[in-house]
LUMKOLMAR-940058 format. One line per 8 residues: number of its first residue (from 1); their letters; for each residue x, y, z of C-alpha. Coordinates in nm, 4 decimals. Layout:
<sites>
NUM) A) X,Y,Z | ...
</sites>
This chain:
<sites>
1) XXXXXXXX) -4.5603,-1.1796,2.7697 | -4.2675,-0.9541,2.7882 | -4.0313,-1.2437,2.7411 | -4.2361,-1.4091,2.4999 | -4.1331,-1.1386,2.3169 | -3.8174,-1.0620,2.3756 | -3.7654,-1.4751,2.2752 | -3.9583,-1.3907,1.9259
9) XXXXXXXX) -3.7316,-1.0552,1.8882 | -3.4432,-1.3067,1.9219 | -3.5417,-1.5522,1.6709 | -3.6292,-1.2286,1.3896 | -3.2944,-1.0905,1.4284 | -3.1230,-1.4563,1.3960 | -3.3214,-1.5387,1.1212 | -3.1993,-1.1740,0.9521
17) XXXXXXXX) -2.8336,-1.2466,1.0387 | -2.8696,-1.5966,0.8651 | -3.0315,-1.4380,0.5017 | -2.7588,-1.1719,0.5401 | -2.5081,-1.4618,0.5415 | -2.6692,-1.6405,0.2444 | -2.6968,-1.3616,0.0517 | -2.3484,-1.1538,0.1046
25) XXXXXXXX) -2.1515,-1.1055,-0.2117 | -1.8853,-1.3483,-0.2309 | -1.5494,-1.1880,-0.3624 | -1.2507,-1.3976,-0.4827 | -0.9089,-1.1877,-0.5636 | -0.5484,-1.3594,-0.6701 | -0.2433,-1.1604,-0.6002 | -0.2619,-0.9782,-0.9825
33) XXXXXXXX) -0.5951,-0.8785,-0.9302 | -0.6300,-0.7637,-0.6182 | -0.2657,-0.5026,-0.6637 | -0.4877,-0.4216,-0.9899 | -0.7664,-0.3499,-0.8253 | -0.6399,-0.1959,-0.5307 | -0.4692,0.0740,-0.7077 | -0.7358,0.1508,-0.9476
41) XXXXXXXX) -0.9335,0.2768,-0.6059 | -0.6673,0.3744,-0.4267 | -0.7183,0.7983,-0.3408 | -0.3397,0.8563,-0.2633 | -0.2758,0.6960,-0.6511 | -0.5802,0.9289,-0.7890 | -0.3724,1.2313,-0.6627 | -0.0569,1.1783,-0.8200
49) XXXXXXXX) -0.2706,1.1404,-1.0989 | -0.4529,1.4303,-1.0623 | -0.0837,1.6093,-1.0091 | 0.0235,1.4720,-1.3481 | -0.2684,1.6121,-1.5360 | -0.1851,1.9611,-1.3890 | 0.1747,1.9096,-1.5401 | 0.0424,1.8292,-1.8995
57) XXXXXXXX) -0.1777,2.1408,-1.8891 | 0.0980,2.3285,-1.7702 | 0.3247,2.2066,-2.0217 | 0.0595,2.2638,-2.2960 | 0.0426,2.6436,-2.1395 | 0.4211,2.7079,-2.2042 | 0.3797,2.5805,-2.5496 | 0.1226,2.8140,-2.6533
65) XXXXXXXX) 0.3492,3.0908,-2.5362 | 0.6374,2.9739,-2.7150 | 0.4752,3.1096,-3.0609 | 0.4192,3.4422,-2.8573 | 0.7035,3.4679,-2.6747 | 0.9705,3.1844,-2.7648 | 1.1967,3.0461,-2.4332 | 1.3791,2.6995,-2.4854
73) XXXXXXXX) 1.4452,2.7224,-2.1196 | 1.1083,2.7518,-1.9537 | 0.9785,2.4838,-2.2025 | 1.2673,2.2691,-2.0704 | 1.1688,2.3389,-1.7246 | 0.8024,2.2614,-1.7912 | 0.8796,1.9074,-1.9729 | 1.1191,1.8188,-1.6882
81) XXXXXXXX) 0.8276,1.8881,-1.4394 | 0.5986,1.6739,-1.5935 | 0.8828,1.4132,-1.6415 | 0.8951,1.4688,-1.2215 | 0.5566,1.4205,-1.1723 | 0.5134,1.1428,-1.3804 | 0.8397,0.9414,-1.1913 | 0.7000,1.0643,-0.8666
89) XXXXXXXX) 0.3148,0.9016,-0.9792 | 0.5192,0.5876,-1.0373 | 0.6928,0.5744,-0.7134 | 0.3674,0.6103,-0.5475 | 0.2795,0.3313,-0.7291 | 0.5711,0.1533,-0.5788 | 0.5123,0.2337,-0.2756 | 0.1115,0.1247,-0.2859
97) XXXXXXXX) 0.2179,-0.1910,-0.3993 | 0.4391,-0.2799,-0.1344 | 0.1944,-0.2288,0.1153 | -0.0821,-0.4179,-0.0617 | 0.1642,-0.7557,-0.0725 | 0.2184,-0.7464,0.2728 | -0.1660,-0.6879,0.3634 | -0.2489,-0.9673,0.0784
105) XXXXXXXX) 0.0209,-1.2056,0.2106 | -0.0523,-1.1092,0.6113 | -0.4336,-1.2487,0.5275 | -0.2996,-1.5572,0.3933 | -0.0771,-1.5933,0.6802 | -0.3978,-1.5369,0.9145 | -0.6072,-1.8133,0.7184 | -0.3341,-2.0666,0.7256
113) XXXXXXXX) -0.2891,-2.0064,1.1137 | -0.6817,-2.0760,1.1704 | -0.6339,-2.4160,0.9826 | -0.3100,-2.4981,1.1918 | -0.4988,-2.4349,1.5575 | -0.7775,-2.5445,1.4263 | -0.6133,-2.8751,1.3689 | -0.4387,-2.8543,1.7238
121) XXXXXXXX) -0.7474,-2.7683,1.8963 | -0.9361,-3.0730,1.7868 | -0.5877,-3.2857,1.8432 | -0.5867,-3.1941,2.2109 | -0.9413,-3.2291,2.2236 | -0.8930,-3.5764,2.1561 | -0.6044,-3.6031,2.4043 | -0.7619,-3.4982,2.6422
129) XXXXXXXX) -1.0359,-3.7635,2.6240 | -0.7365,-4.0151,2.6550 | -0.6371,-3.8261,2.9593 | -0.9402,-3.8254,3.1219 | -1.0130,-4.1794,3.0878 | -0.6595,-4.2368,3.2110 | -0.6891,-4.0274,3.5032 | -1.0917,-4.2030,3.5804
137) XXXXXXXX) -0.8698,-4.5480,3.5661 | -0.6374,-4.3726,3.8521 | -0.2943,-4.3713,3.6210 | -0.2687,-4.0055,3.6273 | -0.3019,-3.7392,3.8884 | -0.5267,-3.4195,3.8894 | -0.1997,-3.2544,3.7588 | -0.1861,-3.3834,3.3648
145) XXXXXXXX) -0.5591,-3.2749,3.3691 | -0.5015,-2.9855,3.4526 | -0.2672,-2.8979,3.2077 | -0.4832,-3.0486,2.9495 | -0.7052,-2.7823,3.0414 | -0.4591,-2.4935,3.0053 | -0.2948,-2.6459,2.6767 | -0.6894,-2.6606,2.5260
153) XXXXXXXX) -0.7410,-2.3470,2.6355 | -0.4479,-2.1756,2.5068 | -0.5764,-2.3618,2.1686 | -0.9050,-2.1981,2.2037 | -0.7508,-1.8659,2.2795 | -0.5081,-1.9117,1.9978 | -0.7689,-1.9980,1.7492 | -1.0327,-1.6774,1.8464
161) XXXXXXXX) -0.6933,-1.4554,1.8097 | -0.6446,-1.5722,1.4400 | -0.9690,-1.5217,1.3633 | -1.0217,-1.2029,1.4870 | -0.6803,-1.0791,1.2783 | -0.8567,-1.2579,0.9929 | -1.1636,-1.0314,1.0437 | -0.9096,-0.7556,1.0940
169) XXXXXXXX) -0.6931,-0.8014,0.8202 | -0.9829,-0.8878,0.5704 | -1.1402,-0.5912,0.6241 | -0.7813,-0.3630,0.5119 | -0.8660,-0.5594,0.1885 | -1.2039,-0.4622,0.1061 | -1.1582,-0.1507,0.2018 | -0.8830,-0.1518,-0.0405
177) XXXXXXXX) -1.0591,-0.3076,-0.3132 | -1.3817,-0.1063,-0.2463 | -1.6378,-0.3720,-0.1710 | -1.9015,-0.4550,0.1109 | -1.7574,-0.5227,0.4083 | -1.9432,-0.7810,0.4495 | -1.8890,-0.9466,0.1557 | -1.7186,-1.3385,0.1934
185) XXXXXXXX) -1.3525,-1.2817,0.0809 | -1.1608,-1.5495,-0.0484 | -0.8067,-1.5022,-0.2021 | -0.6340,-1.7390,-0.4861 | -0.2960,-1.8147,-0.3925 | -0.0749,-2.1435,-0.3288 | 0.3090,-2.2572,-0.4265 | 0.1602,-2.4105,-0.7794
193) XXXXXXXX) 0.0022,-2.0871,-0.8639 | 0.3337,-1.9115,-0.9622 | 0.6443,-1.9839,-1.1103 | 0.8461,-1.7497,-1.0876 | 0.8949,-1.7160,-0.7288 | 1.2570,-1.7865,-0.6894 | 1.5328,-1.5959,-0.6819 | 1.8198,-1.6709,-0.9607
201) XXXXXXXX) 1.9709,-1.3693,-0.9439 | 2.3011,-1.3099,-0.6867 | 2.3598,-0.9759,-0.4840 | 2.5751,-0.7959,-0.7696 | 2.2978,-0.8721,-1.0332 | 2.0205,-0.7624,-0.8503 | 2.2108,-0.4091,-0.7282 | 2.2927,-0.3673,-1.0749
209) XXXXXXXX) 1.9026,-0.3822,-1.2087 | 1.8447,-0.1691,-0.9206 | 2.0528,0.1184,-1.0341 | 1.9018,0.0833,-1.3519 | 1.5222,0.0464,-1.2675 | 1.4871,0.2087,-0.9401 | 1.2137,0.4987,-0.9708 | 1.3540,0.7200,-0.7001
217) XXXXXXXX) 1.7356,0.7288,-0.8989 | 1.5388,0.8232,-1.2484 | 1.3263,1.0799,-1.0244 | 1.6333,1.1986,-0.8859 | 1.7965,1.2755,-1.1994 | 1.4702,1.4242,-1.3117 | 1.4999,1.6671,-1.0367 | 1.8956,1.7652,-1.0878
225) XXXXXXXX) 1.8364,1.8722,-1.4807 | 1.5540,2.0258,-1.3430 | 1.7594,2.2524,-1.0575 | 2.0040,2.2754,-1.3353 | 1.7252,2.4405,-1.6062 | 1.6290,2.6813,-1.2651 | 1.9835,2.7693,-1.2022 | 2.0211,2.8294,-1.6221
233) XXXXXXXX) 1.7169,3.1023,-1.5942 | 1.7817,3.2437,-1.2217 | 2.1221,3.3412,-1.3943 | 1.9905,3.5443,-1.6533 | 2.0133,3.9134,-1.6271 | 1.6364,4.0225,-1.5238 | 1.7219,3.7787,-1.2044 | 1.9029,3.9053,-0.8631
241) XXXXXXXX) 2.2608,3.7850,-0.7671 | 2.0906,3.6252,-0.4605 | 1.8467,3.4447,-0.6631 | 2.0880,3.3029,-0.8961 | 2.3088,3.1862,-0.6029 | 1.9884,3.0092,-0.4373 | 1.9266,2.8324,-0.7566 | 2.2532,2.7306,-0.7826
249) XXXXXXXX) 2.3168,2.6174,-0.4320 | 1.9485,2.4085,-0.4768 | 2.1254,2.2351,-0.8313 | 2.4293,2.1113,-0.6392 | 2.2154,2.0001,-0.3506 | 2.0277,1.8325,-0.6541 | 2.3345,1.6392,-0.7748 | 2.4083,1.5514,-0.4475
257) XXXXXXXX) 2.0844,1.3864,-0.3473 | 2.0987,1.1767,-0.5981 | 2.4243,1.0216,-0.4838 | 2.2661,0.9861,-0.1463 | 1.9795,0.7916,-0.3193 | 2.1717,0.5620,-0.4741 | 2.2926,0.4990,-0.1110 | 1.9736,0.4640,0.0328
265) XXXXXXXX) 1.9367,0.2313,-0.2666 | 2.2195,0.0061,-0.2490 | 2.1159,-0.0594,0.1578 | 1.7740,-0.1070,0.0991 | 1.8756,-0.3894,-0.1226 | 2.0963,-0.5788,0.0939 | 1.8678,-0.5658,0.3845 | 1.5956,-0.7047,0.1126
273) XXXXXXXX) 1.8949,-0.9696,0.0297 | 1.9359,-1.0891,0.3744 | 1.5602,-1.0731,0.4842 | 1.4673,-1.3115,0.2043 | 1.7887,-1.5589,0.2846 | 1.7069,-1.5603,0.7066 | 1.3495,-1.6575,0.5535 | 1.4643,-1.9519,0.4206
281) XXXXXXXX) 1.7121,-2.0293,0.6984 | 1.3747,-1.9963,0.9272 | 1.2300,-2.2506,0.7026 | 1.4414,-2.4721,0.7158 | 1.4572,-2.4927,1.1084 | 1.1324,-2.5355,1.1213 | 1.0810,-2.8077,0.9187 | 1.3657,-3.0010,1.1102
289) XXXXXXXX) 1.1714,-2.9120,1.4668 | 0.9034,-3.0782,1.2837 | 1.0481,-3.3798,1.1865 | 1.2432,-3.3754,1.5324 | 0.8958,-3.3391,1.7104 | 0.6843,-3.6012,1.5221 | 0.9426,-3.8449,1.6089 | 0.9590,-3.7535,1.9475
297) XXXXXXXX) 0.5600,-3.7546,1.9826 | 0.5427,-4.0818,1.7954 | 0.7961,-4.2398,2.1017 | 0.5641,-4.0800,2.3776 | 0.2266,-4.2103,2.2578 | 0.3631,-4.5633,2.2930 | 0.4785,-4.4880,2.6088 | 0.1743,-4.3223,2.7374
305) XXXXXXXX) -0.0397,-4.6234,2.5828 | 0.2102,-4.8455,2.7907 | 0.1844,-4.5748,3.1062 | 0.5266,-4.5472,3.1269 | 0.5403,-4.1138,3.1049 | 0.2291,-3.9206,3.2217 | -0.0286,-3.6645,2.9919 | 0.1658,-3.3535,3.1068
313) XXXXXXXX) 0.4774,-3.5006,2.9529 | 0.2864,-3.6316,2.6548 | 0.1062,-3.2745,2.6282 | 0.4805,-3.0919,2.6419 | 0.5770,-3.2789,2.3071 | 0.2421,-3.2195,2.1318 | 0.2579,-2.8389,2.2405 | 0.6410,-2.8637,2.0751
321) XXXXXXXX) 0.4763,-2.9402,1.7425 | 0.1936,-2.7381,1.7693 | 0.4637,-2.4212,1.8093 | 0.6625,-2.5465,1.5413 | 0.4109,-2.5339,1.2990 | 0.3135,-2.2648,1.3517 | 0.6031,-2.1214,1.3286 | 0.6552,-2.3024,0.9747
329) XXXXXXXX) 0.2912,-2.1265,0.8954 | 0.4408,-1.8011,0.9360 | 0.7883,-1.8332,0.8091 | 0.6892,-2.0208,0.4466 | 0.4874,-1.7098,0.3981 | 0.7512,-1.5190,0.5131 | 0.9261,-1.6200,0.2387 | 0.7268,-1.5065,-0.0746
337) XXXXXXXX) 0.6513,-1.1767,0.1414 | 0.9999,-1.1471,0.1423 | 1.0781,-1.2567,-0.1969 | 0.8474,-0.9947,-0.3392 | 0.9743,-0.6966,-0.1081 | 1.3594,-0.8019,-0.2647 | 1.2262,-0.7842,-0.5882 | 1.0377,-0.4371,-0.5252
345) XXXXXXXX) 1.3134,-0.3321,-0.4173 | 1.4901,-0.3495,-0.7260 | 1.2545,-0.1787,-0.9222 | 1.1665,-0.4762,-1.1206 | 0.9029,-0.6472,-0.9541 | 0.6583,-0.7138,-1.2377 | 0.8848,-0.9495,-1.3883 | 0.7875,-1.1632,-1.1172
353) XXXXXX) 0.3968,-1.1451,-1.1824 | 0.3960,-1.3918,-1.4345 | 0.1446,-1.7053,-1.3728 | 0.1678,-2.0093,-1.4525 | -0.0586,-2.1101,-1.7343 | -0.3423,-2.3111,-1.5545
</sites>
């Protein structure tokens, strides 16, 4: 009775799994969207904002006292903070969007790796039908099936591992976008859905937009007039010598961050630079391993049908390709992942959200 029961249990929470399948919410997201989305919900975003508002009440504060009391320097200092907090909301922004491309592009990397073992799984399932037959016919030894057995395994293993950092991955992004976890989520990208992913610009050009757009140089300015308007009222006469000397000394640290920014600038970009040209020298060796492979597999499968080279050494070249392709998987998104990061770091990456018109 008790296992009657237990059997019936069984078969009720199946059936429950199965509706919960049919009926989970099914969420589809492109790149635009989901950064859109992402940042509407994103907490760390809501406090900048919430630190912005305080500035424009502030700021609205210092104004009413200027009819009481007028001081062109403390309204200075009060615009120049909300000017701060504003740059500072945008490099937050910056910063959020970075790490959303690389969890967006990381999931597409993690779907296009289950399709590539998926395809390698069911290739050396085949194979090793062919081996088996050829080992039952006594033209291989115990040997080439066991590594049959390793190679499929390693395919199984390899598959189960992608889909788990699927799982893993996916859930970063509904998290991010606020939705049921276990909600279906299915992202719209591919090389025909943009076109403006390529890179026309040359070093010079793109360190020269970056001067000009980066948010941390503008926020560093912000911050130097602002030490400057301190320095201005710490020197008036209600103020001690020390405190006019600390203000002072925090200005020309002020000026001098900013030059140190425009460092940190300059490097980030040419490490951006070269990531994004190794990614397409990684390309590029992969797709020759590929074409190097498929030749050399196409040579060994008429040599194993003529039993003139064994499964192991058959196995060995389809392993090759397997690894290469993979390794293609990861580097072509490599590329736009590292495409994108160049053009964040310029400070002009929504130039390069523009889609093509379907």
């Amino acid at each position: 009775m008790k296992e009657q029961l237990a059997v019936f249990l069984l078969l009720v929470f199946m059936l429950f799994s199965v509706t919960l399948n049919v009926y989970a919410e099914e969420i589809t997201v492109d790149l635009d969207s989901y950064l859109k989305s992402s940042l509407e919900n994103s907490r760390e975003f809501k406090e900048a904002e919430l630190n912005l508002n305080a500035k424009k009440i502030n700021l609205k504060e210092v104004e009413a006292e200027q009819e009481v009391s007028p001081s062109p320097l403390l309204l200075a200092q009060a615009e120049l903070e909300l000017e701060l907090a504003e740059k500072k909301m945008l490099r937050k922004e910056d910063e959020l969007i970075n790490k959303y491309i690389n969890e967006f592009f990381n999931y597409y990397k993690t779907e296009n790796l289950i399709e590539v073992h998926q395809k390698y799984l069911s290739v050396l399932e085949d194979e090793m039908e062919n081996i088996k037959d050829k080992y039952q016919q006594g033209l291989l030894t115990k040997s080439d099936i066991y590594k049959a057995e390793v190679e499929l395994k390693t395919a199984q293993s390899n598959l189960i591992k992608a889909e788990n950092n699927n799982q893993r991955v996916g859930f970063k992004l509904k998290q991010n976008l606020k939705v049921e976890k276990d909600s279906q989520l299915n992202i719209k990208f591919s090389k025909s859905d943009l076109k403006a992913w390529e890179l026309d610009e040359d070093f010079n050009e793109l360190l020269e937009i970056a001067l000009e757009h980066r948010i941390e140089i503008k926020e560093a300015e912000v911050n130097k007039e602002l030490k400057n308007i301190n320095y201005k009222l710490a020197a008036g006469d209600y103020s001690p010598k020390l405190k006019e000397k600390e203000a002072e000394n925090e200005y020309l640290s002020a000026v001098n961050n900013k030059e140190i920014v425009k460092d940190m600038v300059e490097l980030d970009l040419n490490n951006s630079y070269l990531n994004f040209k190794d990614s397409i020298v990684n390309i590029n060796r992969d797709r020759k391993l590929i074409e190097s492979h498929k030749e050399a597999l196409r040579v060994k499968k008429l040599y194993f049908e003529e039993d003139y080279i064994t499964g192991t050494e058959l196995l060995e070249t389809q392993v090759d390709l397997y690894q290469a392709e993979v390794s293609l998987s990861h580097s072509e998104v490599d590329y736009y992942l590292s495409l994108a990061e160049l053009y964040l770091s310029t400070g002009d990456f929504k130039e390069l959200l523009i889609y093509a018109e379907k």
